[in-house]
KOLDODREN-675355 format. One record per residue (C-alpha): residue number from 1; residue in three letters; x, y, z. Coordinates in nm, 4 decimals, decimal comma. Example, Ala and Ser with C-alpha at 12.3 -4.5 7.8 and 13.67 -1.06 7.14 Angstrom:
% residues 2
<pos:1 code:ALA xx:1,2300 yy:-0,4500 zz:0,7800>
<pos:2 code:SER xx:1,3670 yy:-0,1060 zz:0,7140>
***
This chain:
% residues 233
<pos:1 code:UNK xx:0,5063 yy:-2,4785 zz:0,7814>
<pos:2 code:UNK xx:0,7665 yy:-2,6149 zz:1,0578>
<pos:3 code:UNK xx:0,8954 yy:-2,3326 zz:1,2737>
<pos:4 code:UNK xx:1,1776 yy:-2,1773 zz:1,1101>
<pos:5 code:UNK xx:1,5673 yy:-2,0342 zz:1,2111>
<pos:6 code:UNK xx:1,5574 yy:-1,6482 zz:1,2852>
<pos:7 code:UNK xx:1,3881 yy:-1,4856 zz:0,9769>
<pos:8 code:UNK xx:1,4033 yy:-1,1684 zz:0,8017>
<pos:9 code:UNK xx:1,0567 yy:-1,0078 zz:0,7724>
<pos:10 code:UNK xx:0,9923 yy:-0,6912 zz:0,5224>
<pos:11 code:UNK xx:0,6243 yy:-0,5402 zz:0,6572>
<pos:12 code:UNK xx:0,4302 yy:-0,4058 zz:0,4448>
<pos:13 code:UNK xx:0,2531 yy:-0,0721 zz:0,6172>
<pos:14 code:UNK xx:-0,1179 yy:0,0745 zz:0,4007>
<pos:15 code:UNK xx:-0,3642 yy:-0,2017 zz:0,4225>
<pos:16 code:UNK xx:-0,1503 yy:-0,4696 zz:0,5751>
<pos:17 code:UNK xx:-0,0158 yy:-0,3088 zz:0,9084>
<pos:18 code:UNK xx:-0,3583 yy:-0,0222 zz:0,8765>
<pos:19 code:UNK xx:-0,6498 yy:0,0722 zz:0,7149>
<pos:20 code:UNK xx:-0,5490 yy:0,2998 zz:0,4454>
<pos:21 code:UNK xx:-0,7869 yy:0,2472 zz:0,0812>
<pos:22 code:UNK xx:-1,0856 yy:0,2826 zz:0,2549>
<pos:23 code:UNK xx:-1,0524 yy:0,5821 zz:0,3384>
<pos:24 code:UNK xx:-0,9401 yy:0,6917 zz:-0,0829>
<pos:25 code:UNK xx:-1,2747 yy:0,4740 zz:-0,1548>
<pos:26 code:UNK xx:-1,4720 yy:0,7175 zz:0,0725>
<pos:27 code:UNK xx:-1,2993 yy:1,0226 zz:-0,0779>
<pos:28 code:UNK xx:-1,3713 yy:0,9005 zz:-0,4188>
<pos:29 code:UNK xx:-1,7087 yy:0,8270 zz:-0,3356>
<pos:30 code:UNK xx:-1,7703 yy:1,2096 zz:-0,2645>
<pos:31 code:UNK xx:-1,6043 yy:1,2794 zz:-0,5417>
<pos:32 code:UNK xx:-1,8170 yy:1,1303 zz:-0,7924>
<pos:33 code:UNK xx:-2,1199 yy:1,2255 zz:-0,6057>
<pos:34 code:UNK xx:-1,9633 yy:1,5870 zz:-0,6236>
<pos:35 code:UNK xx:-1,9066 yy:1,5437 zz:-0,9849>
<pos:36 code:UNK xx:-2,2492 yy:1,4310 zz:-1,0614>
<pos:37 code:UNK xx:-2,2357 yy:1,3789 zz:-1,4446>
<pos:38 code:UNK xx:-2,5098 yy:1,3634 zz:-1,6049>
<pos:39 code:UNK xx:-2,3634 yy:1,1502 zz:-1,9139>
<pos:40 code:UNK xx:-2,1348 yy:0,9213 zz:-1,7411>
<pos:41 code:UNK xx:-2,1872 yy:0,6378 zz:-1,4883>
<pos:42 code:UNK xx:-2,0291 yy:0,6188 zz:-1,1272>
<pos:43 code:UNK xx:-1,8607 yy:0,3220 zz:-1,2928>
<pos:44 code:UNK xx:-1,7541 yy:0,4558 zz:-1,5884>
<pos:45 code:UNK xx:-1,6066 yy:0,7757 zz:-1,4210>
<pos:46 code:UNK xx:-1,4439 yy:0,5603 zz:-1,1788>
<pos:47 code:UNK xx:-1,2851 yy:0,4291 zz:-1,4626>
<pos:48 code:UNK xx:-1,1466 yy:0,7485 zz:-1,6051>
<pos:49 code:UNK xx:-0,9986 yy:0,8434 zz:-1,2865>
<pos:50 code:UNK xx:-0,8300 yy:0,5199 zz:-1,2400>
<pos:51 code:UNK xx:-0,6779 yy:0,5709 zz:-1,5820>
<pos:52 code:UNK xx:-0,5864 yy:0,9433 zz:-1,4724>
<pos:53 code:UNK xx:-0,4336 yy:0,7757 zz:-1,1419>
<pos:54 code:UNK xx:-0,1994 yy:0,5218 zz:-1,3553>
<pos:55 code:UNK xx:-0,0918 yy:0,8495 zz:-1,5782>
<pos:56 code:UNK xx:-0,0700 yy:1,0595 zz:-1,2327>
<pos:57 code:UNK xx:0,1443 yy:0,7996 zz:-1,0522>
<pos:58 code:UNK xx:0,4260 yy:0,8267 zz:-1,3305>
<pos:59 code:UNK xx:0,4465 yy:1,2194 zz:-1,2916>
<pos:60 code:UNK xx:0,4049 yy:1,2317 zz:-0,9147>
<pos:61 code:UNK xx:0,4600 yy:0,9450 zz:-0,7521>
<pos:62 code:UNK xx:0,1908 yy:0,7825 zz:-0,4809>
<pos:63 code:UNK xx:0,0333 yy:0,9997 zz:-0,2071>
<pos:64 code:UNK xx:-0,2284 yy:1,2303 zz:-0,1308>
<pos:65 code:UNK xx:-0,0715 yy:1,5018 zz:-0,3444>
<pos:66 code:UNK xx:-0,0897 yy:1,2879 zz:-0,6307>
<pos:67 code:UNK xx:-0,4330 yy:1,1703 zz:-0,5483>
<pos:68 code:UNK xx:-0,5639 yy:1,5637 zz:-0,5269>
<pos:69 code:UNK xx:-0,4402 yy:1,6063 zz:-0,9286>
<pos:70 code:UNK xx:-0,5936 yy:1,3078 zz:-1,0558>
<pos:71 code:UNK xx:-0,9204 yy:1,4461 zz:-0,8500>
<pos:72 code:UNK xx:-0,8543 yy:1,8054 zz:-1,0159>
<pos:73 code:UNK xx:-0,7807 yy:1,6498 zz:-1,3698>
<pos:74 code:UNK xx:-1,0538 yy:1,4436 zz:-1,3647>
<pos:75 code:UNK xx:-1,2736 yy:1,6796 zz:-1,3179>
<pos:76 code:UNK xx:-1,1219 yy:1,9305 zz:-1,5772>
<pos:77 code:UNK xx:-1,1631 yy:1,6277 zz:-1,8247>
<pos:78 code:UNK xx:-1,5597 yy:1,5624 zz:-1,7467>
<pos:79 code:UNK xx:-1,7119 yy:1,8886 zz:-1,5894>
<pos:80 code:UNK xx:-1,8831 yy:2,1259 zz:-1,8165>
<pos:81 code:UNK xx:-1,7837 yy:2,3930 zz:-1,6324>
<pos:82 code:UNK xx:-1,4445 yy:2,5468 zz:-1,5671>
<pos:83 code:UNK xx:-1,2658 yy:2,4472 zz:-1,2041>
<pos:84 code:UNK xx:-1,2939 yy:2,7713 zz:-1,0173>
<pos:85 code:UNK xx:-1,1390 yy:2,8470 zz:-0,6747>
<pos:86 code:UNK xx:-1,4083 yy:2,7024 zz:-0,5091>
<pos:87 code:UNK xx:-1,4822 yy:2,3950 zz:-0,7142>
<pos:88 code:UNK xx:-1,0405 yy:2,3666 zz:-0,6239>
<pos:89 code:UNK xx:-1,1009 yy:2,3912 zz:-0,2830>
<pos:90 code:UNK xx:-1,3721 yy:2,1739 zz:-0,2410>
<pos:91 code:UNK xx:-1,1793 yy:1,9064 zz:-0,4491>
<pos:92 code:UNK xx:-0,8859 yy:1,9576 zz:-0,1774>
<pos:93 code:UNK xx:-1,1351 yy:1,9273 zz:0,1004>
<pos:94 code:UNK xx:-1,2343 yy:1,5712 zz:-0,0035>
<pos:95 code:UNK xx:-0,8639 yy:1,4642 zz:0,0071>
<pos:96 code:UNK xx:-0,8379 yy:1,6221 zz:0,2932>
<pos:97 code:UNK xx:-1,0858 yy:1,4436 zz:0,5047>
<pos:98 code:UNK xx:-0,7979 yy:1,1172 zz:0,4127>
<pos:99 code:UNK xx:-0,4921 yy:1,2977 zz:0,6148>
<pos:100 code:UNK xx:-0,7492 yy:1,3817 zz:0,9186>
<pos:101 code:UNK xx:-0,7963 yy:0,9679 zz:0,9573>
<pos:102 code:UNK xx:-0,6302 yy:0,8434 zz:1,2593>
<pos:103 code:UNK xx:-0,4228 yy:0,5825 zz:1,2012>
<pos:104 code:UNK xx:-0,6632 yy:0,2296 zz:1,2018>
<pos:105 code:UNK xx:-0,4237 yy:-0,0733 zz:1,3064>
<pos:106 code:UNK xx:-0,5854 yy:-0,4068 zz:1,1578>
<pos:107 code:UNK xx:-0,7083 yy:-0,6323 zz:1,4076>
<pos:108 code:UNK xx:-0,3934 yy:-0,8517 zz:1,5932>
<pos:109 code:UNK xx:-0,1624 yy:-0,6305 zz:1,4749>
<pos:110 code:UNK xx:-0,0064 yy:-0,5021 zz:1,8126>
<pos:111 code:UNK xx:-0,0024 yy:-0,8260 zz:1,9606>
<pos:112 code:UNK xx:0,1419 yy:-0,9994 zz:1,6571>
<pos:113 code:UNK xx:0,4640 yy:-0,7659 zz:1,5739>
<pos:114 code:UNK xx:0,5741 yy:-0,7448 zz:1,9483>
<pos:115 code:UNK xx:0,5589 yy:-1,1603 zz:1,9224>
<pos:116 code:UNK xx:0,7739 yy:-1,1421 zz:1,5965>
<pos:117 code:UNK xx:1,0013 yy:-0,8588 zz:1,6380>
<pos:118 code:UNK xx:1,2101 yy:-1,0429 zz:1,9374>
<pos:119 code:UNK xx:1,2196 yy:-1,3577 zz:1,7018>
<pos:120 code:UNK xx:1,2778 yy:-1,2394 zz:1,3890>
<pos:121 code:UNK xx:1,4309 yy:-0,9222 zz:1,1899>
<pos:122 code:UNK xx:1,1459 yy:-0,6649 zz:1,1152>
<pos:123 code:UNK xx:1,1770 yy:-0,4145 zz:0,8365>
<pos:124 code:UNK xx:0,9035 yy:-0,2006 zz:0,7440>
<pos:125 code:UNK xx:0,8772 yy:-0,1300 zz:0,3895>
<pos:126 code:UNK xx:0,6198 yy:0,1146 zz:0,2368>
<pos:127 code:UNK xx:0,5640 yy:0,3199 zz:-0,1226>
<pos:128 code:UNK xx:0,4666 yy:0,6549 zz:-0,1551>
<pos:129 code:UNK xx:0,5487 yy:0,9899 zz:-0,0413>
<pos:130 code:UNK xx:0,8294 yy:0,9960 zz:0,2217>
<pos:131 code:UNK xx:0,6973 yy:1,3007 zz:0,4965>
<pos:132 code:UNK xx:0,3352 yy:1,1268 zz:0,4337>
<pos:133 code:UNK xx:0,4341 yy:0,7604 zz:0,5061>
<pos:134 code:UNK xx:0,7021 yy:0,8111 zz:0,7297>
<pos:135 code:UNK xx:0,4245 yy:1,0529 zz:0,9147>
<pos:136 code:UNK xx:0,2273 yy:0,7225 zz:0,9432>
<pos:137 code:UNK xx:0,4843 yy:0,5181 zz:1,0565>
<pos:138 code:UNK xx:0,5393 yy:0,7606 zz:1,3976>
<pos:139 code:UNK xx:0,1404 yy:0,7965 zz:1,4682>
<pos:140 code:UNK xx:0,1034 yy:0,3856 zz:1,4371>
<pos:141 code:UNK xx:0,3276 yy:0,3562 zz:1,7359>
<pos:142 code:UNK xx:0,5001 yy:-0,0132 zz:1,6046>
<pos:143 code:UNK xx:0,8462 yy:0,1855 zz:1,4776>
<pos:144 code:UNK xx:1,0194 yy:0,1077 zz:1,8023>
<pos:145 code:UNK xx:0,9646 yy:-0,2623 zz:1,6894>
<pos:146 code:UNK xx:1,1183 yy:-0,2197 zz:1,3337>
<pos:147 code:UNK xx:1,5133 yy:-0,2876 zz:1,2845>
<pos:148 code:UNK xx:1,4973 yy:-0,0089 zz:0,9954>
<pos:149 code:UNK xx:1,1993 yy:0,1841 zz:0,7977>
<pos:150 code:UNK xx:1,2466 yy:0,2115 zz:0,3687>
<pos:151 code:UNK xx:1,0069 yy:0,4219 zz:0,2478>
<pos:152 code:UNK xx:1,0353 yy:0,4129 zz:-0,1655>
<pos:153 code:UNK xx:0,9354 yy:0,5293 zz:-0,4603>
<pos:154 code:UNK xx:0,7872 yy:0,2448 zz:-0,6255>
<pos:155 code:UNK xx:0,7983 yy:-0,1310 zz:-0,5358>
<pos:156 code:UNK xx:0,9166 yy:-0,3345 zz:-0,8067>
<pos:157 code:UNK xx:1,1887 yy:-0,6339 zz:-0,8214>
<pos:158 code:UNK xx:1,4855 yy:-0,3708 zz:-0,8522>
<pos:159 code:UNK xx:1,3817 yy:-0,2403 zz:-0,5620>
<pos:160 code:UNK xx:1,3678 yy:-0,5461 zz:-0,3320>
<pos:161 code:UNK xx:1,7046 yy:-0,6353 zz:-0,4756>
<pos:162 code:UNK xx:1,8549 yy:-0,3292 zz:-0,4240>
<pos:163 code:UNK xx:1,7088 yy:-0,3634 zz:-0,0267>
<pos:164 code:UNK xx:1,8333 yy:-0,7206 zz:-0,0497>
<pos:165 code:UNK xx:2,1882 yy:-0,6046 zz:-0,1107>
<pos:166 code:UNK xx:2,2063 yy:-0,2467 zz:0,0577>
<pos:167 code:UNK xx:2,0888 yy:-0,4788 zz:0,4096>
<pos:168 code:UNK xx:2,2712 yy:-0,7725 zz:0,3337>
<pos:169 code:UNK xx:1,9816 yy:-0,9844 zz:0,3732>
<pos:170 code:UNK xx:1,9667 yy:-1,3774 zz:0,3068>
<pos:171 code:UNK xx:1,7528 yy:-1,4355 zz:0,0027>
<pos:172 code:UNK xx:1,6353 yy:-1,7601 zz:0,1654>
<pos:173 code:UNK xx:1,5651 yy:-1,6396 zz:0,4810>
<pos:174 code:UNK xx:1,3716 yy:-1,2907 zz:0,3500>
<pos:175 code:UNK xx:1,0200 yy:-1,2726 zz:0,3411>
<pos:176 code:UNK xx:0,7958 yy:-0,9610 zz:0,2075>
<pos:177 code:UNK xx:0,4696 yy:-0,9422 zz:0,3692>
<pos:178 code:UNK xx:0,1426 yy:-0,7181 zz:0,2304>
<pos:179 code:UNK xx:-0,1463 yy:-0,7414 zz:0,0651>
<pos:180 code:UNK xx:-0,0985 yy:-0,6143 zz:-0,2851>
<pos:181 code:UNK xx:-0,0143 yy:-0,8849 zz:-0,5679>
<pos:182 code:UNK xx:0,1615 yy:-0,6041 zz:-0,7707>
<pos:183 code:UNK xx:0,3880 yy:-0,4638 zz:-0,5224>
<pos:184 code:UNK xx:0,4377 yy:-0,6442 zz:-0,2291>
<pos:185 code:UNK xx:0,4235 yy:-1,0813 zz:-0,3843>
<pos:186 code:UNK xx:0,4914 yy:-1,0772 zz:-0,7483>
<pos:187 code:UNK xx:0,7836 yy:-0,8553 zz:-0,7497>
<pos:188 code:UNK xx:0,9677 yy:-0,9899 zz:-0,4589>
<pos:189 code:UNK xx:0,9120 yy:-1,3637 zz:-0,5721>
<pos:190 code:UNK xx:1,0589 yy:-1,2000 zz:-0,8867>
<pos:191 code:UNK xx:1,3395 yy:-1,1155 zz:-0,7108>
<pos:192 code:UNK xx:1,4278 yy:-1,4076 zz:-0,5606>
<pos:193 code:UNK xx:1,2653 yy:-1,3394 zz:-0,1883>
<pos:194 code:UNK xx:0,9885 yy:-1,5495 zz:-0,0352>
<pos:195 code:UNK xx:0,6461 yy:-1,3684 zz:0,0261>
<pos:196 code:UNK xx:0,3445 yy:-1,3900 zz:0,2501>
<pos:197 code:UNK xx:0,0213 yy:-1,2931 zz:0,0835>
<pos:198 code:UNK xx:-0,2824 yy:-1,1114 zz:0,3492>
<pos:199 code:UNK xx:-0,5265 yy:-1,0852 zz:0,1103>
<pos:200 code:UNK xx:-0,7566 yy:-0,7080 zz:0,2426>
<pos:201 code:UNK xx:-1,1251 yy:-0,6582 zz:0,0785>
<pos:202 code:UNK xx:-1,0163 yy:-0,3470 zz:-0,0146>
<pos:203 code:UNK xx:-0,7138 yy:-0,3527 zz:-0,1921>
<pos:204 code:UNK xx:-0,6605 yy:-0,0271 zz:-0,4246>
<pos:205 code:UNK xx:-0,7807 yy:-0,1566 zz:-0,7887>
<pos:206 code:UNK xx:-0,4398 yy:-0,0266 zz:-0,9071>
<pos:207 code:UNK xx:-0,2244 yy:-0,3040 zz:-0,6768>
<pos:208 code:UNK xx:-0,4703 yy:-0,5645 zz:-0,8082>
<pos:209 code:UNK xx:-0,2740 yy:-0,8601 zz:-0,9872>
<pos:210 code:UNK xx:-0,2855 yy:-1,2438 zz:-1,0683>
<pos:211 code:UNK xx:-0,0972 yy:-1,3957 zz:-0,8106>
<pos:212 code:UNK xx:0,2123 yy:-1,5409 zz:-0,9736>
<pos:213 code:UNK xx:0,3461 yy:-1,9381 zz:-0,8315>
<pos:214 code:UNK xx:0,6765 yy:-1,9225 zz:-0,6791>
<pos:215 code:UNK xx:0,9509 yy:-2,0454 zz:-0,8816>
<pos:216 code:UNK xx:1,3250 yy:-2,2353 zz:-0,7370>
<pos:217 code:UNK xx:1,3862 yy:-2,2064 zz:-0,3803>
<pos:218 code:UNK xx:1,1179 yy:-1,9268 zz:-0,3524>
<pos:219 code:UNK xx:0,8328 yy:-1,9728 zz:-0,1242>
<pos:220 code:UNK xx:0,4954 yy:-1,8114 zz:-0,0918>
<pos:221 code:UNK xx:0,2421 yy:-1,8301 zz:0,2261>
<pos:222 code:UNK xx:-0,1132 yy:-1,7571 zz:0,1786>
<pos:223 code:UNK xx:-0,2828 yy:-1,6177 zz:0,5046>
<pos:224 code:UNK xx:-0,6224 yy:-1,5065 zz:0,6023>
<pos:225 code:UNK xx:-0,5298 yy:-1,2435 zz:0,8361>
<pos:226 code:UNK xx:-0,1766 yy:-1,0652 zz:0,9908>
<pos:227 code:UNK xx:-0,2042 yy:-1,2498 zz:1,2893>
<pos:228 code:UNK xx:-0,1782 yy:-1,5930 zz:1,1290>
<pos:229 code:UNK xx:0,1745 yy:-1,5011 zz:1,1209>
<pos:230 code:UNK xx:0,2206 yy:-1,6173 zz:1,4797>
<pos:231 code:UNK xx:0,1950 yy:-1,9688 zz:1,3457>
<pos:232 code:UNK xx:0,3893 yy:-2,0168 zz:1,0446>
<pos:233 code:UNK xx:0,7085 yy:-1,7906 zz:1,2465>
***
């Protein structure tokens, strides 16, 4: 891609800006080992508590609280036993090892947002609980280089246009950047923005999506890792 006029940039922050989902995958991990079922696979109760997650996300939203009832109700739904206080609190202490992570930047990061941020206009835009994200957002240490931090409820195309025209940003000149085909590509191509896809090996099965094409003026980058960015802006 030729170098382009001043830009506006929407960052993504969980698994494109930090680790984030490996640390859930750990969590869950313990969790099923916890749960040992005797009937069920590690697969198949994976399963259930993704479907519990996609019924959990409309009542509560993204975030750890959210993730500690899909844990409890999972285990209501498959344990032959009753949760007790102490089956509760050990539940709670697997989500808790999660908020005790340090925050993980991704490899180039540092390096790569101070070269953009003097170029181009950063937002950072992230789902999910506002204390919990915005909590992130201070211990990564890159705020200073944002223009403005949106923390939402959910990332679909009303959102990005509602961004778009809150911000006054240029739809041709406004990218979204993050590595979840669901919320950070598909819906902002949707809406009209261009996007730049960096893929992670770990993406949260929930975000995971068919990549939709660009269509009209949109356009979509494909990059290996956040650092790449340095060449295409």
């Amino acid at each position: 891609m030729p170098e382009l006029a001043r830009q506006t940039l929407l960052v993504d922050a969980d698994d494109t800006l930090w680790e984030n989902n490996i640390y859930f995958e750990r969590a869950i991990a313990s969790f099923i080992s916890f749960l040992n079922h005797k009937e069920f696979s590690p697969e198949q109760v994976r399963e259930i508590l993704n479907q519990v997650e996609r019924e959990g996300i409309r009542k509560h939203g993204y975030g750890l609280k959210s993730f500690v009832i899909s844990l409890v109700d999972t285990f209501e739904r498959l344990s032959v036993e009753p949760i007790t206080p102490a089956l509760h609190e050990t539940i709670h202490g697997i989500a808790r090892t999660i908020a005790e992570q340090p925050i993980e930047l991704m490899s180039g990061i540092v390096e790569t947002i101070e070269y953009l941020s003097p170029r181009h206009n950063l937002f950072l835009v992230t789902k999910g609980d506002s204390v919990e994200q915005a909590g992130k957002v201070e211990r990564s240490g890159l705020k200073h280089h944002f223009r403005g931090v949106e923390i939402v409820a959910e990332k679909n195309a009303a959102t990005y246009l509602e961004l778009v025209n809150r911000l006054h940003l240029p739809l041709r000149s406004t990218w979204m950047v993050g590595n979840s085909p669901r919320s950070d590509i598909n819906p902002a191509l949707a809406a009209g923005l261009n996007a730049v896809f960096v893929p992670h090996h770990q993406t949260w099965v929930l975000e995971h999506e068919e990549l939709c094409q660009p269509s009209g003026a949109c356009r979509l980058l494909v990059v290996e890792r956040f650092s790449q960015l340095r060449t295409h802006f």
